[in-house]
N, C-alpha and C positions, 0 to 999 in steps of 0.2 A: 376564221381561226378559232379553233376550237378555248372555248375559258378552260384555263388552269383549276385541276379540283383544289379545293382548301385542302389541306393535310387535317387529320384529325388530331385534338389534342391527347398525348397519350393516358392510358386509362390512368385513374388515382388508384394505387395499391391501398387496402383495408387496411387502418391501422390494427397494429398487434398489440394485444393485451397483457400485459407484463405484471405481474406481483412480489410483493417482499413484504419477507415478514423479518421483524428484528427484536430477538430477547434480548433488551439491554438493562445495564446496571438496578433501574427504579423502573421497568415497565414493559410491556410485550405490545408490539402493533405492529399493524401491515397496513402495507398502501397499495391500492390499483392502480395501474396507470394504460395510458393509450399511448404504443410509443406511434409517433409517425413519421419515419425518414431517422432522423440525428434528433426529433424533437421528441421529449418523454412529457406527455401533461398528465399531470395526476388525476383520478377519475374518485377516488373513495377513499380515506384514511382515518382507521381506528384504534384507539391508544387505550392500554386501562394498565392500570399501578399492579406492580408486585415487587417483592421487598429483594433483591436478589443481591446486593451491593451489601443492603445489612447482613443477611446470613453470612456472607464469605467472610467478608471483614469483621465480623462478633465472633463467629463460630467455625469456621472453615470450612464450612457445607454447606449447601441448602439441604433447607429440613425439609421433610415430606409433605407440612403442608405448603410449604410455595410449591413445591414443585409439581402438586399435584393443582394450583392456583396458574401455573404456565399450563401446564395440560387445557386447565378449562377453559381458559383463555383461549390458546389457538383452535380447540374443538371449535367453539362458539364464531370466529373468525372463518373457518370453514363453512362453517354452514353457509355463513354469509357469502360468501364466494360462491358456494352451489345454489344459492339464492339467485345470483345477478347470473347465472348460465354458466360458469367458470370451474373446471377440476378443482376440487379441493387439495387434491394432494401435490395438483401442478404447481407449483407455486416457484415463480423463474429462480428467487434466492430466497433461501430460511438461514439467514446468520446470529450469532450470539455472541455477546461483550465479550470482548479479552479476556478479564475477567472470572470469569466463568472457567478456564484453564488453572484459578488458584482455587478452585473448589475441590477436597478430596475426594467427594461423590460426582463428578464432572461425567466420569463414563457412566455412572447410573441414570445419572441426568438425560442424559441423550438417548442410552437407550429407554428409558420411559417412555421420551417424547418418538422415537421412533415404531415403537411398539402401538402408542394410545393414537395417536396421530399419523402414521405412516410418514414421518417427514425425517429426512437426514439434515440434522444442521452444522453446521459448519459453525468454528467460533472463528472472532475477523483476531488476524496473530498481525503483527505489528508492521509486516508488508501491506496491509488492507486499511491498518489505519491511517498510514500515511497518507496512502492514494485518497482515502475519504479525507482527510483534512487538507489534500491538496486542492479536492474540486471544489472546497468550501472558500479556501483561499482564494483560486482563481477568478471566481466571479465576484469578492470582496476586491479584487485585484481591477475588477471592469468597473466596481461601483465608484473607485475611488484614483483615479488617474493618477494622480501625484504621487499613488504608493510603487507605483514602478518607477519613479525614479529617486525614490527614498529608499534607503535600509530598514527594512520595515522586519521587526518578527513579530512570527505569529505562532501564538503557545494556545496549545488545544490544553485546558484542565479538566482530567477526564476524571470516570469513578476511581478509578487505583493509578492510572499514570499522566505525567504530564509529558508533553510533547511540545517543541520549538521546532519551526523551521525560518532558517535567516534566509531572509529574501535579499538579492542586491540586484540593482536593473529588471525587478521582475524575474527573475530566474534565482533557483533556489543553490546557494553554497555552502551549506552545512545546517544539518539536522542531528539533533539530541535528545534524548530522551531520560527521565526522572521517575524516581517510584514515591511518587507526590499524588496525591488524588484526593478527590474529595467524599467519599465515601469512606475512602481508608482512613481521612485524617479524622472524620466524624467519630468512626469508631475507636480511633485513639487517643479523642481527647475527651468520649464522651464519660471516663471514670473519673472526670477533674469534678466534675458538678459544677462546672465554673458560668456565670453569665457576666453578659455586659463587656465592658473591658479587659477584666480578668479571662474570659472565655478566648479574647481574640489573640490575648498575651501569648494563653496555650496553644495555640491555633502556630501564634509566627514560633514559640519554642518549636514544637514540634517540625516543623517544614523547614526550620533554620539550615539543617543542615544543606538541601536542595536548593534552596532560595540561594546559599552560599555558592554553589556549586554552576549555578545555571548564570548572578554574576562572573564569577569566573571565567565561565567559558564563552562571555560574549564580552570579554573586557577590551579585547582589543581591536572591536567595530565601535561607530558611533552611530548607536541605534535612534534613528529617526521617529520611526512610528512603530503602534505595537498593535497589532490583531488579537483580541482572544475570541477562543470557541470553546464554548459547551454546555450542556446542555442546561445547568443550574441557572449561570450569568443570561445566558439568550431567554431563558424563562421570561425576566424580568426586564431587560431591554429598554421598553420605552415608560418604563419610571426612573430610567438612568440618563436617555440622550433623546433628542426627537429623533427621528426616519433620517436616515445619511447623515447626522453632527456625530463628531468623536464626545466621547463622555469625559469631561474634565475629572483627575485624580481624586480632587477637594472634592467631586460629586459623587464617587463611590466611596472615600472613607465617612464621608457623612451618612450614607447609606447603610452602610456596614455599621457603623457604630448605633445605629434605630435597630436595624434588625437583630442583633447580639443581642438583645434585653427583651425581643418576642419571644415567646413559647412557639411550637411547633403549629402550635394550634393556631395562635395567633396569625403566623405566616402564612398559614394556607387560607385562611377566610382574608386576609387582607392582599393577597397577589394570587390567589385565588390557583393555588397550586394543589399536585396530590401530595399526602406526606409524606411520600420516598423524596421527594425533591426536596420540600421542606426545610427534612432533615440538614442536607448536603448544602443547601443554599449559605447558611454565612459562610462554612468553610470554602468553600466556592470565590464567596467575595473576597473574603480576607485572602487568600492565596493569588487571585489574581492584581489586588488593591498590592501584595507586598511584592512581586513581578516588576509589577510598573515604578512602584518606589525606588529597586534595587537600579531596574534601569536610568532613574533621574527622569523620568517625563511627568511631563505635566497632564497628558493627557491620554486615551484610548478609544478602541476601534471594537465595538462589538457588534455582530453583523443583523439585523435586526428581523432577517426568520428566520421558522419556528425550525429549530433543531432536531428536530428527530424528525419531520417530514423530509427536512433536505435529505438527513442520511439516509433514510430509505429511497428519496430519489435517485442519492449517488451510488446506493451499494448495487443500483440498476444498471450503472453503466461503467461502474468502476475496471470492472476486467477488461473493459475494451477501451482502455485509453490510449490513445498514437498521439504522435503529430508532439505538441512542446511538452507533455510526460513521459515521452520516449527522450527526448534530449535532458531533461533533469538526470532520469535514470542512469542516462550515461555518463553525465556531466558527475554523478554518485561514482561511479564505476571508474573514472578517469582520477578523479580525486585520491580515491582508494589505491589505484594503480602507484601513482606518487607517492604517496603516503610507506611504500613498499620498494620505491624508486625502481619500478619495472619500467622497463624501456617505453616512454611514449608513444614515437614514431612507429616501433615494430607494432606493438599491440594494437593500435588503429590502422593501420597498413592494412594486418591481417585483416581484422574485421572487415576493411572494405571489399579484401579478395572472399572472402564468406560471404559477406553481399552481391556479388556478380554471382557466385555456386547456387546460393539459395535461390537467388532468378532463376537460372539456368535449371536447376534440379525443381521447381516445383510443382511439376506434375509428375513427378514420384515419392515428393516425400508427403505434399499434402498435408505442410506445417501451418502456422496462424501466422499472424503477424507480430504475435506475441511469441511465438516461439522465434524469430526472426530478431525480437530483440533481446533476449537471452542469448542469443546465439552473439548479436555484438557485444556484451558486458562480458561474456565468456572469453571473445578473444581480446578484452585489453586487461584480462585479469590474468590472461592463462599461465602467467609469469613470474606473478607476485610470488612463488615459494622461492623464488631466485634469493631471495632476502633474509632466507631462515640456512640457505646453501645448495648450491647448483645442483649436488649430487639429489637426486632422486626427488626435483623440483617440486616434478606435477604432483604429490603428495603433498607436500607440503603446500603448493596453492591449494588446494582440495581443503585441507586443514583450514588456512587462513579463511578461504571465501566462509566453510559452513561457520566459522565463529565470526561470524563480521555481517553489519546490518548493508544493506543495498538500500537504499532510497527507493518506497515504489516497489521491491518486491517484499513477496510474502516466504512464508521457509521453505514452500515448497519450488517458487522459483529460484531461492538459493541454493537449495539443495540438487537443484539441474545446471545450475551455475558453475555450481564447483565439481559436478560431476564430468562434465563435459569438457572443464577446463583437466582435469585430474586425466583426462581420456586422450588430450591432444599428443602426448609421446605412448611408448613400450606398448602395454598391456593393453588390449582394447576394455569395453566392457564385463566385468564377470558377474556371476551368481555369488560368485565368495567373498565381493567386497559389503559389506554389510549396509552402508548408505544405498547404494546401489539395489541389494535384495532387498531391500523395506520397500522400494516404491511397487508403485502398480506394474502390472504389463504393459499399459498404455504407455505410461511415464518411461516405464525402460525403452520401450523404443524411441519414443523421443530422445531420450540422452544420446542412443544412438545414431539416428540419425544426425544430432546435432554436432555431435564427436566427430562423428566422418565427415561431416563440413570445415570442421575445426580443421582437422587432422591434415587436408587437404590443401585448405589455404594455410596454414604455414609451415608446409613442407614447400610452396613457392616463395615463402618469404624465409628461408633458411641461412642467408647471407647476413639476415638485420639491415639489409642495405638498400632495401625498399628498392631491386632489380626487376620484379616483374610490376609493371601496370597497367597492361591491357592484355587480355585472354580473350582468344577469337575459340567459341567451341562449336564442335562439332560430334554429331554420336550415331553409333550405328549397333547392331542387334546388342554387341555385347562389349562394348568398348566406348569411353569417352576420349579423345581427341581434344585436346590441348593446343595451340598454338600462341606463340608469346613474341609478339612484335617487338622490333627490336633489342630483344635480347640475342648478342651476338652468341652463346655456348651458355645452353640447358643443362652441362655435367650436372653442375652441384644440386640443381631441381629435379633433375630426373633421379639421382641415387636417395633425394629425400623422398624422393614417392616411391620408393622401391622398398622401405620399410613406413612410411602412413600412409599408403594408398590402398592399403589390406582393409582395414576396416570399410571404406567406402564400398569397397570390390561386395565386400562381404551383407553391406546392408540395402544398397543398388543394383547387387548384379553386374557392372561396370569397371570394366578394371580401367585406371587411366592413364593413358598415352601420351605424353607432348613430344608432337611433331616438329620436325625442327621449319625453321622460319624458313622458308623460301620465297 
């Protein structure tokens, strides 16, 4: 009897080499990395100071020599990259601070850097931030078991804004954001001349009103534990807590009140920082120290690596996040829906008949998985203008979603959000609605297709009465085939595809048919 061959072990695929470069608030650097599989390990990461948070907050530009100090900076960063064998100008993401959008030379800025550099950068808008303070979260979330079943929040204090996100059972139910920062508060309290005590007084005047605001709107949780992130506080880490202890409150106002009465100078040769950090550092403490106050704890959670290597890690893998940032997302989106008291039941219904289309159609639309989840936030939104008046709804969802934050996206996946909800009744897509004509041609067809999914699934959900739930399909050259078990009488679903089944016809080629049950 012949031996059995061994099967070979399948080959290991090369890992991919992936780059990010990120102009932020006090500094410009990029990181290499080898991703392998779902694993990202970093291979090279290099950081150098520029003043970028002082210009905007002193001056409301950057002046020409920083910006020609970020020029020489990523020049020199390139090289290095064609150094180790790597495209200079591949570089997978080149992102830059929020921030940088309060600059009135913001578009001279980029094109500089586009021009000296060949790079198109992108600035991260407040959908990017979130998602990077969520993977920051997450894995503060694996270091620390107890905080999934604590009320835990965790406030990012960034250069110009702060951010909260409340956590309950490990999943996120309500996110806010404050125009608090530490760079901004730097440069508005830096006309006081104040030091020492007097410095910090200025520090909580100043933020009073925020501090006031952000008690308010967690008064009626009992917050357990408290997270912070950014980049000034993680600087200095373990002169605050050892490796995994929370830092007792007494042990940051004591901290704070040493550093208030160092010079600039001081701080950087004793924590051994650059002096864009420097600067921001007490304001940094003091606003996270008056945080923790407001909420009554006695203690906090600072995560203890290095800050700006994480975020370059995350901004590596931020756009592909699925799986429990895909249920935040909608868990944002559901919330919102309430909030506008649009029907629960209808607008999740739909989405799951979107989810059976999106299967079934996706070897012709040849969307992402991310376009897959815009497409569900689209159909539990698509309703909410119901709330402003029935008449002429879908405009008024359009309205509501582009003024309103999603958890997790960014504007530009709001702006397909409410397009595509604005798309589900009448008019299909036009050139003449002006959200609409702004985007790309890519994006327009996106919207498109994702409308004709919309438009589709709830033209079967047209009773609200949640009648169709299974669709058996079928298709042939030019027709898709519909059949809907146990539904005894299609009238009322076949005369709503007989005005939303146009768009589909029209983006598919496919006009669609339901058969009756036999």
């Amino acid at each position: 009897m012949p031996k059995a061959r061994k099967q070979q072990p399948p080959a290991h695929e090369p890992a991919v080499i992936s780059t990010a470069l990120h102009i932020g608030a006090s500094s410009v650097s990029v990181m290499v990395c080898e991703q392998d599989g779902q694993t990202i390990l970093p291979v090279d990461f290099l950081e150098q100071p520029a003043p970028i948070a002082r210009d905007i907050f002193r001056r409301g530009s950057l002046s020409q020599s920083t910006i020609e100090r970020i020029v020489s900076i990523i020049k020199g960063y390139q090289k290095s990259l064609a150094e180790l064998g790597l495209d200079p100008h591949g570089i997978t993401r080149t992102l830059a601070t929020n921030i940088l959008s309060e600059a009135t030379n913001q578009e001279a800025v980029l094109n500089r850097i586009r021009i000296a550099c060949g790079l198109d950068v992108s600035t991260i808008d407040d959908g990017e931030m979130t998602r990077l303070i969520y993977l920051k979260t997450r894995r503060r979330l694996k270091d620390i078991p107890a905080m999934k079943e604590q009320t835990t929040l965790v406030v990012h204090v960034g250069p110009g804004n702060t951010r909260a996100l409340l956590f309950q059972g490990g999943a996120i139910v309500r996110y806010t954001s404050y125009r608090l920062g530490t760079h901004r508060t730097r440069e508005a309290v830096e006309g006081s001349h104040a030091e020492g005590p007097a410095l910090l007084r200025v520090i909580r005047e100043h933020a009073s009103g925020n501090l006031a605001q952000i008690r308010f709107d967690y008064s009626d949780v009992k917050i357990e534990a408290l997270v912070v992130i950014g980049y000034e506080i993680q600087s200095i880490t373990r002169q605050l807590a050892k490796p995994g202890q929370p830092c007792p409150v007494k042990t940051l106002r004591q901290f704070v009140a040493e550093a208030s009465v160092l010079s600039d100078v001081e701080l950087v040769k004793r924590f051994q920082l650059d002096y864009q950090t420097a600067e921001a550092l007490v304001p940094s403490l003091e606003i996270n120290l008056a945080i923790a106050e407001q909420l009554g704890l006695a203690q906090l959670h600072i995560p203890a690596s290095e800050y700006e290597q994480g975020l370059l890690h995350d901004i590596l893998i931020s756009r592909e996040l699925t799986g429990t940032f895909a249920d935040e997302v909608l868990r944002s989106a559901k919330i919102m829906a309430g909030r506008y008291q649009s029907d629960p039941r209808h607008g999740e219904h739909v989405g799951r008949l979107c989810s059976r289309f999106f299967a079934e159609m996706a070897d012709l639309h040849q969307l992402t998985a991310h376009d897959a989840l815009l497409l569900q936030v689209a159909a539990i939104l698509h309703e909410v203008g119901t709330y402003v008046s029935p008449r002429a709804h879908h405009k008024h969802s359009e309205y509501i979603i582009l003024n309103s934050e999603i958890f997790g996206l960014d504007r530009l996946d709001v702006t397909i959000v409410a397009l595509v909800s604005r798309y589900h009744r009448h008019s299909g897509p036009s050139p003449t609605h002006p959200h609409y004509q702004a985007l790309s041609t890519d994006n327009r067809i996106r919207v498109a297709k994702l409308a004709a999914l919309l438009r589709v699934a709830d033209a079967l959900e047209r009773t609200h009465d949640q009648r169709v739930s299974e669709i058996v399909f079928r298709r042939d050259a030019d027709k898709l085939h519909l059949r809907l078990p146990g539904l005894d009488d299609a009238a009322v679903e076949r005369l709503a595809m007989q005005s939303k089944g146009d768009l589909f016809q029209q983006v598919f080629g496919l006009e669609i048919v339901i058969d009756d049950d036999l």
